[in-house]
C-alpha positions in Angstrom: 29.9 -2.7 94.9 28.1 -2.1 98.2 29.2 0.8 99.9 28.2 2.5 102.9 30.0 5.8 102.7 27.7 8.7 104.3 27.9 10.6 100.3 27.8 7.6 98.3 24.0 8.9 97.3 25.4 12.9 96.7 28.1 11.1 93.8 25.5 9.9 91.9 26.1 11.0 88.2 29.9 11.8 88.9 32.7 10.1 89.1 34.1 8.2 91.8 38.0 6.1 92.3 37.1 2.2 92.3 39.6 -0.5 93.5 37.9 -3.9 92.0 38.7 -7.1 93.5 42.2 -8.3 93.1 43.4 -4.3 93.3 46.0 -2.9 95.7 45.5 0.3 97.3 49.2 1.4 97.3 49.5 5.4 97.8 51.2 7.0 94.7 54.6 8.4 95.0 55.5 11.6 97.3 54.8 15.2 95.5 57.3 17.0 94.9 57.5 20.9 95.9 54.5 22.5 97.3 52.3 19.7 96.8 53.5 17.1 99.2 50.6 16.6 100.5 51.6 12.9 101.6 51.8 10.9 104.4 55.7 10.5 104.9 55.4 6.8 105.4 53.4 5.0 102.9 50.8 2.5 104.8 50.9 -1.2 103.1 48.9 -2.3 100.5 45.5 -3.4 101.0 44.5 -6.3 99.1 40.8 -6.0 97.7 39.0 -8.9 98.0 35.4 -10.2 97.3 33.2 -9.9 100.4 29.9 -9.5 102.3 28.4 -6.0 103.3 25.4 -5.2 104.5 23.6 -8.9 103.6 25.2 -8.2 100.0 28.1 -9.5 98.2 30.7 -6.9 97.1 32.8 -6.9 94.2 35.4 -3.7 95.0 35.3 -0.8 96.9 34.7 2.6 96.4 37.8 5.0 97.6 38.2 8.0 100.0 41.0 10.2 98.9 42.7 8.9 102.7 42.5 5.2 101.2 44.4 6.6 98.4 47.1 8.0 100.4 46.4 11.4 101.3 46.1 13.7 104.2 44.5 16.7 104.7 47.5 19.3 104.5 46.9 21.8 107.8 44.5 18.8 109.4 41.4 21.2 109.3 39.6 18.0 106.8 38.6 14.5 107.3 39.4 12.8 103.7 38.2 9.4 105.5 35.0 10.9 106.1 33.5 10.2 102.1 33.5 8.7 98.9 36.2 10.5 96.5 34.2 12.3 94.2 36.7 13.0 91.3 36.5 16.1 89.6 35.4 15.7 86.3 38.6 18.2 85.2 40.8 15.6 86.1 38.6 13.1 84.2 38.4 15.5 81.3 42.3 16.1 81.3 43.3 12.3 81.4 40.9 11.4 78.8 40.0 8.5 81.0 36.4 6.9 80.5 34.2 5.3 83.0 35.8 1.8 84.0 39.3 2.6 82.6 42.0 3.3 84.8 43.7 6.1 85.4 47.2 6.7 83.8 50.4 6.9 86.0 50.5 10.1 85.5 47.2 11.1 86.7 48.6 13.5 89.3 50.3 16.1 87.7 47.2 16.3 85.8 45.5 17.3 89.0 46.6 19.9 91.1 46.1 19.1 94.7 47.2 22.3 96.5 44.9 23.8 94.7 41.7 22.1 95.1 42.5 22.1 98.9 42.8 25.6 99.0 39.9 25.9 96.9 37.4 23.7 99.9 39.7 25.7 102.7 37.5 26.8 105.4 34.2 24.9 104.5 34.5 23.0 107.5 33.9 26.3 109.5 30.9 26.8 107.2 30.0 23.6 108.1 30.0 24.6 112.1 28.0 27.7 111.2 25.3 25.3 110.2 25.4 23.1 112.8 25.4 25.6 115.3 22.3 27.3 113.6 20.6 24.1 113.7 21.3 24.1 117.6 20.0 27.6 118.0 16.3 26.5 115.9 16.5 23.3 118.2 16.2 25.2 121.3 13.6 27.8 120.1 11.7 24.4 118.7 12.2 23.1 122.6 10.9 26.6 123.7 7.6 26.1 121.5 6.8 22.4 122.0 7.2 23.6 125.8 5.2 26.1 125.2 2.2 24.5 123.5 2.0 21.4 125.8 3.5 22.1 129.4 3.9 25.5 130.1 2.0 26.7 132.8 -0.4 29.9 132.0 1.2 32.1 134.3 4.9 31.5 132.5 3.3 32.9 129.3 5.3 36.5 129.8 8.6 35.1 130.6 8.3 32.0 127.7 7.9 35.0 125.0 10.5 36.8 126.4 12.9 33.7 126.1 11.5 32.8 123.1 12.1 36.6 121.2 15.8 36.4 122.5 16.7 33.0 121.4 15.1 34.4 118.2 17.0 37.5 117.8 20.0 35.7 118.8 19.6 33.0 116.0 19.0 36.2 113.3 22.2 37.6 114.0 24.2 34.3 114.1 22.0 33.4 110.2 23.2 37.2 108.9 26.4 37.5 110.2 28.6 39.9 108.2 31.5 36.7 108.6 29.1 34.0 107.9 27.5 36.2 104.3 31.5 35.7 103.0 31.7 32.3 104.1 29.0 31.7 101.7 29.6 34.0 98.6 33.6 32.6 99.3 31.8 28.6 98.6 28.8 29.7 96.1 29.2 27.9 92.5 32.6 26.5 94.0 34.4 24.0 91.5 35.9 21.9 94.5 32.4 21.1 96.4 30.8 17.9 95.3 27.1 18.7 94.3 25.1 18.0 97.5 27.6 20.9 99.1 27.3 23.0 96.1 23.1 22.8 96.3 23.5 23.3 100.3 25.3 26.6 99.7 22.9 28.0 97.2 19.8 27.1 99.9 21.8 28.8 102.7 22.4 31.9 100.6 18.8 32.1 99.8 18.2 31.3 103.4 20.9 34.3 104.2 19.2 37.0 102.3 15.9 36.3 103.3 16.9 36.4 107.0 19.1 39.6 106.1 16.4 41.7 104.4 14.6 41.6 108.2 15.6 43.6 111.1 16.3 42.1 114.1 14.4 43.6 116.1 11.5 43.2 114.1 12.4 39.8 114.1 12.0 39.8 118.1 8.9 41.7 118.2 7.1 39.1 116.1 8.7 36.1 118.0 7.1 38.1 121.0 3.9 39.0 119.6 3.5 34.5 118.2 4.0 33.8 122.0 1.8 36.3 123.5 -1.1 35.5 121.1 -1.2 31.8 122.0 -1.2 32.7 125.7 -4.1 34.8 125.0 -6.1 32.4 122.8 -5.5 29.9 125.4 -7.0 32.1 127.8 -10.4 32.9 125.6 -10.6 29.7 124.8 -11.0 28.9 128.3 -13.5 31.5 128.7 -15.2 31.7 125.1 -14.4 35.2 125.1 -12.4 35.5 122.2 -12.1 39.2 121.8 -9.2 39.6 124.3 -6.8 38.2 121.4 -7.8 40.8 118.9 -5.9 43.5 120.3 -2.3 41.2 120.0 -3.9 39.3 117.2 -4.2 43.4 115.0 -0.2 43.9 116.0 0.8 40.4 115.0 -0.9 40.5 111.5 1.1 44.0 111.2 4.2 42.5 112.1 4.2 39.9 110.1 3.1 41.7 106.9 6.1 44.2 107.3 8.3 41.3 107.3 7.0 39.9 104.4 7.1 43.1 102.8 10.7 43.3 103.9 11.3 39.9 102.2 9.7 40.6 98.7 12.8 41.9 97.0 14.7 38.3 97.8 11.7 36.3 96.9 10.1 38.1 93.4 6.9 38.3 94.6 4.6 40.5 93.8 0.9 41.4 95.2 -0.1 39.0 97.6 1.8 39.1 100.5 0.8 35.9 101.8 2.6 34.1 98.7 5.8 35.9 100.1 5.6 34.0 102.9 4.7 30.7 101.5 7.4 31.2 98.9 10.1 31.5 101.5 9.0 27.8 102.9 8.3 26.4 99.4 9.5 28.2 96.2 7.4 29.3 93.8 4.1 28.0 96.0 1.6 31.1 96.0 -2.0 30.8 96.7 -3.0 29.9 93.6 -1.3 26.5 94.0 -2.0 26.1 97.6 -6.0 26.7 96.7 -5.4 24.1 93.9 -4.1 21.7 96.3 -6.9 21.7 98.7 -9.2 21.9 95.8 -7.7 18.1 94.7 -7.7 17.6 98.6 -11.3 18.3 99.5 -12.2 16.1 96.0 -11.4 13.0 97.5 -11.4 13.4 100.8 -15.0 14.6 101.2 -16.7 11.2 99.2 -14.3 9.3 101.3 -15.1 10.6 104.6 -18.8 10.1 104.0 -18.2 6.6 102.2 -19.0 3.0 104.1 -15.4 2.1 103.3 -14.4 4.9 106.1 -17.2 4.1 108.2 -16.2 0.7 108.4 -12.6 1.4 109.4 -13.8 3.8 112.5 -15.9 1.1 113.6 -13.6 -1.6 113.8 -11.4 0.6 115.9 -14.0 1.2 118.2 -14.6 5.1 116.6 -17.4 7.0 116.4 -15.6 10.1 114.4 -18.5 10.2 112.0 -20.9 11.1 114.7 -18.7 12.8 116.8 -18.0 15.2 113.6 -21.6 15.7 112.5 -22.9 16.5 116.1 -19.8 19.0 117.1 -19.0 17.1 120.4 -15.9 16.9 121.2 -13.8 13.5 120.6 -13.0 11.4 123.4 -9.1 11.5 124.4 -8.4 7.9 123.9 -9.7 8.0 120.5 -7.6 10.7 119.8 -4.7 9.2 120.8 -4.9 5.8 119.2 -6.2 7.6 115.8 -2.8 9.6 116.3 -0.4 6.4 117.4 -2.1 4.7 114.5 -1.1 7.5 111.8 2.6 8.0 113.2 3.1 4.2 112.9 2.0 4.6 109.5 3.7 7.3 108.7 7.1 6.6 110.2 7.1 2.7 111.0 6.9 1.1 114.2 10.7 0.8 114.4 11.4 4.4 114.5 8.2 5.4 116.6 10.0 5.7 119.6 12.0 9.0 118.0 8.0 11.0 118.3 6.4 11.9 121.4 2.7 12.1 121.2 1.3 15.1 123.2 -1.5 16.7 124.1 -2.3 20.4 123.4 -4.8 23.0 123.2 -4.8 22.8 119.4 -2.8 20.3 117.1 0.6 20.7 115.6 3.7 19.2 115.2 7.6 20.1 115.4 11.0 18.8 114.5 13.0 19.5 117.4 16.0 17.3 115.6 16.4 14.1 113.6 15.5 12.0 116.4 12.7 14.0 118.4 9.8 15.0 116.6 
């Protein structure tokens, strides 16, 4: 069965309502009572037939609870939007096994009104999220700006923006209302699994951001910004000494909030494993030192080999000799290495969602799914 439903990957390992081909989706009788949740005029039949999706040819469909006749009771849920994943109570209390149907009486084995009260209110989780996401995507604008446009002599009021949007961000991420939306949905029986896993994250995610004060979250969002205008600067005028002043604060800052953040994560000594562990879980030094260890293994015979030497030259690329003598490589080279690695890495169909920039120093940033 080819299906295209935008969860059909989260069901994997559940259950989901089939309708092979020669099937009838024909709603089941109204509820009775408090469970009515029913449209009050069935729509007809739909015929299931054999057919051709995607290039592929399909032999049923897979169900959406709306397909199957019902409505969200108080409107607030789209049951049209997914794949039915069906509780595995309900398969438990039928007795019914994979590729059997289910019996007539399948619904008062289920109760409805519950399970929608249960997932009540996950759609304003849901905003929360979203709006987050549009909160980091402006601080990610503010940075990429930052690094590749801004003119020097903005430097003052970027931080500023850039600590505001940050403390802003903290309080909407540890929000007294947004800390019950999530304990209200953690290890919730009526989420399907990818929602379930999305909760635990954003809990984790919650109490990291919580065990931070916000304005120490500020003052290190400041203190970022006012470094790279200041590096910039010596860099400029090999006079490198003017950063160490914001450079001692910054390292401050940043181990108070990792100090701040051991309790959540379970670390203990190295501070810097705190803050690798709150990108990457359980990744401390030791495994990051392992990592470049296996790294620096093949990459240093390869760089030096004729294999490598071969590939520069056929582009046109002297990066052997522009390494070993410490001049600086040439722009173009730069950028058609760099077009050549994003193609590679993201495939020429979906280059044109990644800007190529230049900067004082490389990086790269996500400002959303289709802007890197």
């Amino acid at each position: 069965i080819v299906c295209g439903a935008p969860n059909a990957r989260d069901a994997e390992g559940g259950f989901v309502a089939v309708a092979p081909v020669g099937a009838a989706i024909e709603p089941p009788p109204p509820l009775s009572g408090d469970k009515a949740s029913r449209p009050a005029t069935a729509p007809k039949p739909l015929k299931i037939k054999r057919s051709k999706l995607r290039g592929e040819v399909s032999e049923g469909m897979i169900c959406s609870l709306q397909e199957l006749g019902f409505v969200s009771r108080d409107g607030s849920e789209d049951l049209g939007a997914g794949i039915w994943e069906v509780p595995s109570e309900l398969v438990n209390a039928t007795g019914t096994k994979p590729g059997e149907p289910l019996p007539a009486n399948w619904l008062d084995k289920l109760n409805i009104t519950h399970w929608q009260d249960a997932r009540a209110g996950f759609d304003h989780l849901v905003k929360d999220w979203q709006e987050q996401a549009s909160l980091t995507q402006v601080s990610c604008l503010l940075e990429w700006d930052q690094q590749c446009i801004m003119p020097a002599d903005a430097a003052g009021e970027r931080a500023a923006q850039k600590s505001l949007m940050a403390r802003v961000l903290h309080q909407a991420s540890t929000s007294d209302v947004y800390g019950e939306r999530l304990d209200k949905f953690l290890s919730n029986p009526a989420l399907n699994e990818f929602e379930r896993r999305s909760v635990e994250l954003a809990k984790r995610d919650f109490d990291i951001a919580s065990a931070v004060d916000a304005q120490l979250v500020q003052r290190l969002t400041e203190l970022q910004s006012r470094s790279f205008g200041l590096w910039a600067k010596a860099r400029s005028l090999n006079k490198f000494q003017i950063v160490q002043p914001v450079l001692t604060d910054l390292v401050a800052a940043t181990q108070e909030a990792a100090r701040a953040k051991q309790a959540v994560l379970g670390e203990q000594g190295c501070l810097y494993s705190n803050l690798l562990s709150e990108h990457v879980r359980d990744l401390g030094v030791d495994r990051v030192a392992a990592m470049f260890d296996e790294f620096g293994a093949h990459l240093a015979p390869f760089v030096k080999s004729e294999e490598f030497k071969a590939i520069c030259e056929a582009r046109g690329q002297s990066v052997l000799e522009s390494g070993a003598t410490g001049q600086a490589f040439e722009l173009d080279k730069q950028r058609a290495t760099s077009r050549y690695l994003l193609e590679h890495v993201f495939g020429k169909s979906k280059i044109g969602k990644v800007r190529l920039e230049e900067s004082a120093h490389p990086f790269s940033i996500k400002i959303s799914p289709n802007d890197a």
